[in-house]
C-alpha positions as CSV (number, residue, x, y, z in Angstrom):
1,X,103.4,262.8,154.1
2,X,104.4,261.7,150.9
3,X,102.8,259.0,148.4
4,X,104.2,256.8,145.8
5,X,101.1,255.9,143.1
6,X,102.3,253.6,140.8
7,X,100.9,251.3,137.4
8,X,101.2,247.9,137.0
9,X,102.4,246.5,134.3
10,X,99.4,245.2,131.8
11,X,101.3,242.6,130.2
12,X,102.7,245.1,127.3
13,X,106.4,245.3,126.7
14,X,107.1,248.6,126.5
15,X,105.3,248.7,130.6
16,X,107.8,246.2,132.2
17,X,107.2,245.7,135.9
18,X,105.8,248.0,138.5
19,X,106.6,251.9,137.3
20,X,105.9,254.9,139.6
21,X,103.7,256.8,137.9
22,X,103.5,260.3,140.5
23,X,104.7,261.2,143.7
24,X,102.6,262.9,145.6
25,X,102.5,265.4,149.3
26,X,99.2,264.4,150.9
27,X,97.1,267.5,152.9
28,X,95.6,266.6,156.1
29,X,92.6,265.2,154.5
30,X,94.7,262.7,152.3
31,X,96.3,261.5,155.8
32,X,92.6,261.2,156.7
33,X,91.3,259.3,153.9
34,X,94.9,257.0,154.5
35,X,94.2,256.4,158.3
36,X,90.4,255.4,157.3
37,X,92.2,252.7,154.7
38,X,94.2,251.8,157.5
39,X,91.0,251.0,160.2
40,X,88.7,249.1,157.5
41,X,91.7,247.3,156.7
42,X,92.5,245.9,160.5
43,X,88.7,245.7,160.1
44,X,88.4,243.2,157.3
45,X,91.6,241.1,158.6
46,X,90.0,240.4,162.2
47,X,86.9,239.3,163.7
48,X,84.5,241.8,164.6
49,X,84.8,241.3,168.0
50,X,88.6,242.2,168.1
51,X,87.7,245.6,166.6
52,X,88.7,248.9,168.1
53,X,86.1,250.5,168.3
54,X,87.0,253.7,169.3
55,X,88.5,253.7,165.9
56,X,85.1,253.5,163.8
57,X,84.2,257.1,164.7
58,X,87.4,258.5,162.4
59,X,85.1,256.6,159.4
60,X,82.9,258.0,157.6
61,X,79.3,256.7,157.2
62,X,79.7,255.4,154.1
63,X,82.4,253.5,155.1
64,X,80.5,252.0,158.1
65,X,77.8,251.2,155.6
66,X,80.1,249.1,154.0
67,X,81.0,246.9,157.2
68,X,77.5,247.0,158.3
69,X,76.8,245.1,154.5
70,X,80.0,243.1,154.9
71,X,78.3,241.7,158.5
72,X,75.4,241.0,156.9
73,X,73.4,243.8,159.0
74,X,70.9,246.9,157.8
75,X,73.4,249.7,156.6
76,X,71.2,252.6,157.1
77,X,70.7,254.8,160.3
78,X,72.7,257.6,161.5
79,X,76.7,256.8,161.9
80,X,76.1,255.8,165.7
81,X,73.2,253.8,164.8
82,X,75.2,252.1,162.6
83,X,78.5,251.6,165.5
84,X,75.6,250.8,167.7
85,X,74.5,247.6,165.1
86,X,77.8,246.7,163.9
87,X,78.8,246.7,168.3
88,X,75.5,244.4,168.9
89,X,76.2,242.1,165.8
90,X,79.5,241.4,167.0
91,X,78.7,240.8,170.7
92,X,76.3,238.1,169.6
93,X,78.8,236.5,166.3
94,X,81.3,236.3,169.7
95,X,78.8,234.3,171.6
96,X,77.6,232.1,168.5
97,X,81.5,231.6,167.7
98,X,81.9,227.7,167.3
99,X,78.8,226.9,169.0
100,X,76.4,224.4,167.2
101,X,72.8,223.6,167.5
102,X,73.4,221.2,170.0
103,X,75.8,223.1,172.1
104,X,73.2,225.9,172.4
105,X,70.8,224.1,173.1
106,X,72.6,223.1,176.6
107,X,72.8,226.7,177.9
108,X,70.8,228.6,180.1
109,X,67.5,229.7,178.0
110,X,68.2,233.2,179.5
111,X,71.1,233.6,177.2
112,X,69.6,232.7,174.4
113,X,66.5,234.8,175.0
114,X,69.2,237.9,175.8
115,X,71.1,237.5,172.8
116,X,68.0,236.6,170.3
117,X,66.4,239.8,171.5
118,X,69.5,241.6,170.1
119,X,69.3,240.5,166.6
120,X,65.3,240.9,166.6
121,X,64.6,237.1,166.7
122,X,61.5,235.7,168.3
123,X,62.6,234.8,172.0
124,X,59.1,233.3,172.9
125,X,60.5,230.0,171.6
126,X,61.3,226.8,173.5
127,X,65.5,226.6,173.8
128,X,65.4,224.6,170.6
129,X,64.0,227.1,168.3
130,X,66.1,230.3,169.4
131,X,69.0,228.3,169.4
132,X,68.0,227.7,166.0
133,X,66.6,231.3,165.0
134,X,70.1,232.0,166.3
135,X,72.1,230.0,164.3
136,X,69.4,230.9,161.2
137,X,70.3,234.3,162.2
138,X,74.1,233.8,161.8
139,X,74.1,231.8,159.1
140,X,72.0,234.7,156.8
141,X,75.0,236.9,157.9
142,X,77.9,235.2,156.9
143,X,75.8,234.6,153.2
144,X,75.1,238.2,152.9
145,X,78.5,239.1,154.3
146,X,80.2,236.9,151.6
147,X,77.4,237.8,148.9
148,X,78.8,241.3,149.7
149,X,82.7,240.4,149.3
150,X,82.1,238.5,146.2
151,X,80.1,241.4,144.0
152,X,82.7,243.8,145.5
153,X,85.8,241.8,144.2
154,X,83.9,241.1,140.6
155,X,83.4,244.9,140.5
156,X,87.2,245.8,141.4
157,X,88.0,243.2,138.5
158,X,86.7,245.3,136.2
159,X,88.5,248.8,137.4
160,X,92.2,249.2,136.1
161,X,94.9,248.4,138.2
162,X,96.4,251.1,140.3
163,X,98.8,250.4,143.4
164,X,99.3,253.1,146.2
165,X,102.0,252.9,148.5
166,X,101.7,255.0,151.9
């Protein structure tokens, strides 16, 4: 497989445009690391619930890490502790999708004791309070998740610019 790296321009005349800077063959483990690119990609463009996840074994920890902190989830386990979180978390974001306080509140309590015990939220509550521990739940996610995204695209701001075709 070959790879086209290439420098963007940095607003200096004599580095007009995009310019290839290498082309490269890549070993097997280069077609690894570009297939793993590939998943988390698909993986940040689609809801958690829509992921292969079949797929998530060809990651490497460290990379599940990372989706595990983008959830909003604990990171740190064994790889299929982590696939085991990251699957739980998105069985119960699927189930919370679009629903409000209110709208939990008219379901069966059973659900909302099954899917609270799979986050670890008190399910000895009346309806009201795990529907709310629920949404509590989500809510914490989603900041952490975009707490996450937001240090991650301040850090990349201040890496030089590199663009890798493959």
């Amino acid at each position: 497989m070959i790879a086209f790296l290439f420098n963007q321009s940095d607003g200096n005349e004599n580095t007009p445009g995009i310019a290839p800077i290498k082309i490269i063959t890549l070993s097997s483990s280069s077609k690894k690391i570009m297939q793993s690119k590939v998943i988390l990609k698909k993986c940040l463009h689609t809801p958690p619930w829509e992921w292969e996840w079949e797929n998530l074994n060809n990651l490497k920890s460290e990379e599940i890490a990372g989706l595990c902190k983008i959830m909003g989830i604990p990171h740190s386990g064994t790889k299929n502790e982590k696939i085991e979180r990251l699957k739980t978390a998105s069985d119960v974001r699927h189930f919370l999708h679009n629903q409000s306080l209110e709208s939990l509140q008219k379901l069966p309590k059973k659900l909302l004791v099954e899917n609270a015990k799979k986050v670890g939220k008190a399910s000895y509550l009346n309806k009201y309070g795990i529907a709310a521990a629920l949404i509590n739940w989500r809510s914490e996610c989603q900041r952490k998740g975009k707490e996450v995204v937001r240090q991650s695209r301040e850090y990349a701001k201040t890496q030089p610019k590199q663009l890798s075709l493959f």
